[in-house]
N, C-alpha and C positions, 0 to 999 in steps of 0.2 A: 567226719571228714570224707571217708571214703565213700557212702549214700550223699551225701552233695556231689561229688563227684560226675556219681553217677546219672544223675536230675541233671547236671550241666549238660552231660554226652548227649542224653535222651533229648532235651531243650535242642542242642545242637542241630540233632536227625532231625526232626521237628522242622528246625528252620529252613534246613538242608531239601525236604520235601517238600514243604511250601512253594521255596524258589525252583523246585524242579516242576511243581505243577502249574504255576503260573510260567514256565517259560516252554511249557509245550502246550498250554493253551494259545499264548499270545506270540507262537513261532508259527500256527498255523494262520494259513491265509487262501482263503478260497477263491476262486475264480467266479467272480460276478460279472454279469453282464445286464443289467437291468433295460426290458425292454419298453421302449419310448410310448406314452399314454397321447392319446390328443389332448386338449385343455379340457379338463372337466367342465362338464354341462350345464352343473348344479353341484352344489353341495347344503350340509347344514351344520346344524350345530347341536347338540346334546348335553343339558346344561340340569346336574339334580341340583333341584334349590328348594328341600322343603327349609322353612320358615328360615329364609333366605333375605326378606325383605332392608336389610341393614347392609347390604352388599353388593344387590341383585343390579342395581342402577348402575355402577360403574363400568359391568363387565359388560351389559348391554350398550349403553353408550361408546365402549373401544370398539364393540363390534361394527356398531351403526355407523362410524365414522372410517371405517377400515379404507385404504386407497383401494381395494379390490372391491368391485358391485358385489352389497349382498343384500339378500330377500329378506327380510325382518322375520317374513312368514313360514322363513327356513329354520328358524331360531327355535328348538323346543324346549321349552323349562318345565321338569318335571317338578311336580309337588307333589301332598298329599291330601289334600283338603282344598275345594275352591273358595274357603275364606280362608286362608292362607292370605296374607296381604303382598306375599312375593309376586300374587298373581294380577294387584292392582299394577303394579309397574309391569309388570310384565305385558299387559295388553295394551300399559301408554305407548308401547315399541312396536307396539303390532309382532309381539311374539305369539306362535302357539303353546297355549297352554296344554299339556295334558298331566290330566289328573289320575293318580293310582288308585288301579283297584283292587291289586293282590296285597292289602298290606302286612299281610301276615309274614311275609318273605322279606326280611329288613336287610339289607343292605345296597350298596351304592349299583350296584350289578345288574340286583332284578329293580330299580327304578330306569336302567339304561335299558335293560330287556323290556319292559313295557312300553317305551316311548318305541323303541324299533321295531315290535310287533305291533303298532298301530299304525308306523312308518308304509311299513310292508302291508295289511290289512285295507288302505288305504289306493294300493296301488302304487306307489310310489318309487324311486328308486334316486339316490345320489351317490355322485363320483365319489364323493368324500364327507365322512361324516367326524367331524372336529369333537372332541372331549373333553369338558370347562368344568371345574368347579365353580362355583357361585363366589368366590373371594376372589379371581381372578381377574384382571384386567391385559388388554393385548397391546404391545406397539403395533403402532397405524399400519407395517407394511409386515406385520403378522401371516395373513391370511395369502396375501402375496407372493410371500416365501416360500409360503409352507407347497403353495399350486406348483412352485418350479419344482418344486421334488417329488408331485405328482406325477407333474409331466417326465420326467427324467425316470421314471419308470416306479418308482418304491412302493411299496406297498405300504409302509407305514414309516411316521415321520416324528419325533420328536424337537419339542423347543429348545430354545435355552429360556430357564426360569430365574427370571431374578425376585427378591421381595421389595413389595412396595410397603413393609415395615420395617424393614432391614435396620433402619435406625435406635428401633425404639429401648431396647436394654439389651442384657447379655445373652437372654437367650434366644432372640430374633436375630441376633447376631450370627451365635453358635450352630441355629439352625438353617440358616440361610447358607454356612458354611459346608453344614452335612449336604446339603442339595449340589456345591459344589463338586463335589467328590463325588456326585454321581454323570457331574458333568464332565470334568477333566480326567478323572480317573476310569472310570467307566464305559461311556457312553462315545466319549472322544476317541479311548484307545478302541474300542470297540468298532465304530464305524472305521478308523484304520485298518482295522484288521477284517472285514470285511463279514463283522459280525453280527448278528441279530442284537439293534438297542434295545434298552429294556423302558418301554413304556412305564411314566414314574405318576399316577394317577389323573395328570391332567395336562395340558399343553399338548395335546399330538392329534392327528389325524389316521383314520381308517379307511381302507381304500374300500370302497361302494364291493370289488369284487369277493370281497371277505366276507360282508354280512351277509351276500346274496347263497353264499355259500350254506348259512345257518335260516335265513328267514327273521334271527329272532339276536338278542345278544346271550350271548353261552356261558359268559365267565362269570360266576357269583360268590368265588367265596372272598373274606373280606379285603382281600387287595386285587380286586378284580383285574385289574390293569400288571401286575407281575404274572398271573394266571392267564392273561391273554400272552404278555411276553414269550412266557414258554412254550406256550400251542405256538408261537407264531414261528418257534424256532425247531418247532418238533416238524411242522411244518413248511418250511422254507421259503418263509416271506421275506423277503427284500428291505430291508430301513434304513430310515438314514437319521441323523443327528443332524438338523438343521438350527447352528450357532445364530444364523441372522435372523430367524424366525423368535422374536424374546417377547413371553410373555409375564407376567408379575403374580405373585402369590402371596397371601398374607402368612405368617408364620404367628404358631401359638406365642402370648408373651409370658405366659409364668411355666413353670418347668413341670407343676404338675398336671396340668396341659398337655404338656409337651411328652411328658410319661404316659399317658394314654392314648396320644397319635402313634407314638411310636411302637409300645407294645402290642399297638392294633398292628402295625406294619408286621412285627415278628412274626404276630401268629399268623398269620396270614399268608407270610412267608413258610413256614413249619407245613400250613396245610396244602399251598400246592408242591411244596416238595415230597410230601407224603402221596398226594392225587397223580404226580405226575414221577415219582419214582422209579416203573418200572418201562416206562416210555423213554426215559432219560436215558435207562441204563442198556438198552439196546441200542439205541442211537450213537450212544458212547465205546458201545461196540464197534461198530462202523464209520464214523467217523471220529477223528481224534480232534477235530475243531471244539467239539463239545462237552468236551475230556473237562471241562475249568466249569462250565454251566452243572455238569452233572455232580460235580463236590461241592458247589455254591459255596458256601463257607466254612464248611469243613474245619479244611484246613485251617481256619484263624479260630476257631473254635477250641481245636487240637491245641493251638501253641497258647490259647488262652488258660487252658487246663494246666501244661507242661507248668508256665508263669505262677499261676497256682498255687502246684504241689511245692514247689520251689522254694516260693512264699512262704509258706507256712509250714512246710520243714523245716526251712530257715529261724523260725521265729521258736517253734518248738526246740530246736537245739540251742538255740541263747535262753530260753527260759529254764532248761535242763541241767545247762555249765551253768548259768547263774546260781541254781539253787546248788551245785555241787561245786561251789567256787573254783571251777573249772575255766580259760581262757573259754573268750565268747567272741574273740576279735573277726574269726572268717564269719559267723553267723551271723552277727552283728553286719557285716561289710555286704552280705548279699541279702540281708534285710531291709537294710536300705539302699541298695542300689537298684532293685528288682525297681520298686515306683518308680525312682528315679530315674532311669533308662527309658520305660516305659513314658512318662511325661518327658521326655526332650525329645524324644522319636515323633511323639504326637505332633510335638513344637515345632519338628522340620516341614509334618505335613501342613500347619499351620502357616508355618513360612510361606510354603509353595503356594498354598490356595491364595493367598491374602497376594503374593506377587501380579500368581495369574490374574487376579478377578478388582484387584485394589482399582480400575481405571473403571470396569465395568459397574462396580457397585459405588463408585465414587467416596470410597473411604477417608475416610478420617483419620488424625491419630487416634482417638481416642476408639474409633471401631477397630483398626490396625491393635492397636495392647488387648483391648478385649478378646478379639481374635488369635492372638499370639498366648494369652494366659490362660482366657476362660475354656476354650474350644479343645483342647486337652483333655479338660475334667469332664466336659459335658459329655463328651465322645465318649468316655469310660462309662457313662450311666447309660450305655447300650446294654451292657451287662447287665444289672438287674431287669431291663426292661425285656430281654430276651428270658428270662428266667420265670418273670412275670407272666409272659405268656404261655409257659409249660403249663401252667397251671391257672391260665384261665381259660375261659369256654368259648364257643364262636361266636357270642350275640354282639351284635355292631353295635356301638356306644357312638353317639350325637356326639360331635367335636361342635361349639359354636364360635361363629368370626364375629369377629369384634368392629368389623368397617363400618364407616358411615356413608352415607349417598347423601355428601355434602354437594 
């Protein structure tokens, strides 16, 4: 009794500091003033699509119809092989092809670094260079949007992502929902508070003054796009979260799938926290804006642990009094109310997202229960997927899309 006690107190402090760290991250607010661009000159697009060819048609076609003029010949789809068949569609659009030469250096990063050092190499230079996966498709007045938040000063701009599978079973559902939360949770409260968004692999633009800065693109390890986020926050670039700019993504449909995209995310998350640690924690010195970025998730980490020990000292003392026909009633009550707690808390954020987004995503009842029962448990299988990546290596594992270019 009195070691449960004690795990509650500890669980307490726990929650206690979380809520203090999250309310002096999100207390501060910086004074922005973003200074006004003319209309961009040019822009393009930066699109990795090795063998791509089952997807590649769509995202070219939203672009080619965009209500904003664009140059097909700005469009670059990188591959690796010019029999690659993503590259027959790809020249029906009058896109440029460029082909990889380093391919020894596998990830999504250095195929963006090669297309931009031949961008550069070339001569060339644009106001704004756009970043697509190959499964994505844009609404018509995408590119549109995204220019007013060029010209309003930003330096870099995220979408809003919906899926264009969103439909198909529980876990395009449940993932479609994870992407939520980095929309309303995240990125929304973030651009209120007058903070660096955090670029989430595809949907956003780069402002032409950032690459001119490297020549080349810089971020490679495997979530190249969180790894750019933090430079750009260690750095002081300007973003903005532009809701009316929505572009579509396709989300994995079976879960072990889904367990690979995402422990790809972890570790990739683990390795620029690791790369960019000691940058962080000087910044963090000086400015208390970046008090919340420098613990990244820390803290939910901490009360995942507390949750834990709790767990299963709970389970250990009813297995204990069981076998010493001992009262097992408090053991018992916080063995199962630990999950339990746990999954209705989930169920609130469940609520919320499916409120906020039920109009956007054009829900259903049957996506609304799915979302309300499944999206709970899925979220819990961050855990092993975060676990997964301690102990996996950095080599980029091929995710393939499943779209057709009907």
């Amino acid at each position: 009794m009195i070691v449960n006690i004690i795990y509650m107190v500890c669980l307490f402090i726990v929650l206690i500091s979380i809520f203090i760290l999250l309310c002096v991250g999100l207390s501060y607010n910086d004074k922005i003033y973003p200074k006004k661009n003319k209309k961009p000159e040019n822009i393009c697009f930066l699109l990795p699509a090795r063998n791509e060819s089952n997807v590649i048609r769509n995202l070219l076609e939203s672009i080619k119809n965009q209500d904003y003029p664009i140059d097909m010949k700005d469009v670059y789809v990188i591959v690796e092989s010019s029999e690659d068949l993503t590259t027959v569609i790809a020249e029906y659009y009058g896109a440029t092809i460029v082909v990889r030469e380093k391919l020894h250096l596998k990830s999504k990063g250095y195929a963006l670094m090669e297309a931009v050092e031949k961008i550069y190499s070339q001569g060339k230079h644009y106001d704004m260079y756009f970043i697509f996966d190959a499964d994505n498709t844009l609404d018509k007045s995408f590119v549109s949007e995204m220019v007013k938040s060029y010209i309003d000063g930003y330096d870099y701009a995220i979408g809003y992502r919906k899926s264009n599978n969103f439909k198909t079973n529980r876990i395009t559902i449940a993932s479609t929902l994870v992407f939520s939360i980095l929309n309303d949770f995240s990125n929304h409260l973030k651009e209120k508070k007058n903070k660096p968004v955090v670029a989430s692999g595809t949907g956003y633009y780069i402002s032409g003054k950032i690459l001119d800065k490297y020549q080349t693109w810089p971020w490679h390890l495997l979530t190249e796009d969180y790894e750019f986020s933090i430079d750009a926050l260690l750095d002081g670039y300007i973003s903005k979260y532009n809701k009316k700019a929505i572009y579509y993504d396709e989300q994995p449909t079976s879960y072990k799938v889904s367990v690979v995209q995402r422990t790809r995310w972890c570790k990739g998350y683990q390795l620029v926290r690791k790369k960019r640690r000691k940058e962080l924690r000087r910044m963090r010195n000086k400015n208390a804006g970046t008090f919340t970025e420098f613990h990244g998730i820390k803290p939910l980490l901490l009360l995942m642990c507390a949750v834990a020990v709790i767990f299963i000292n709970s389970f250990i003392g009813f297995w204990i009094n069981v076998n010493n026909h001992e009262s097992t009633l408090m053991n018992l009550i916080i063995f199962i109310s630990i999950p339990v707690l746990t999954y209705l808390f989930l169920q609130i954020i469940s609520i919320y997202l499916i409120k906020k987004n039920k109009k956007e995503m054009n829900m259903g009842l049957r996506e609304i229960l799915i979302g309300l029962f499944y999206f709970p448990l899925f979220f819990l299988t961050f855990i092993p997927c975060y676990i997964n990546a301690i102990k996996q290596g950095n080599e980029w594992i091929e995710i393939k899309h499943e779209g057709d270019n009907k």
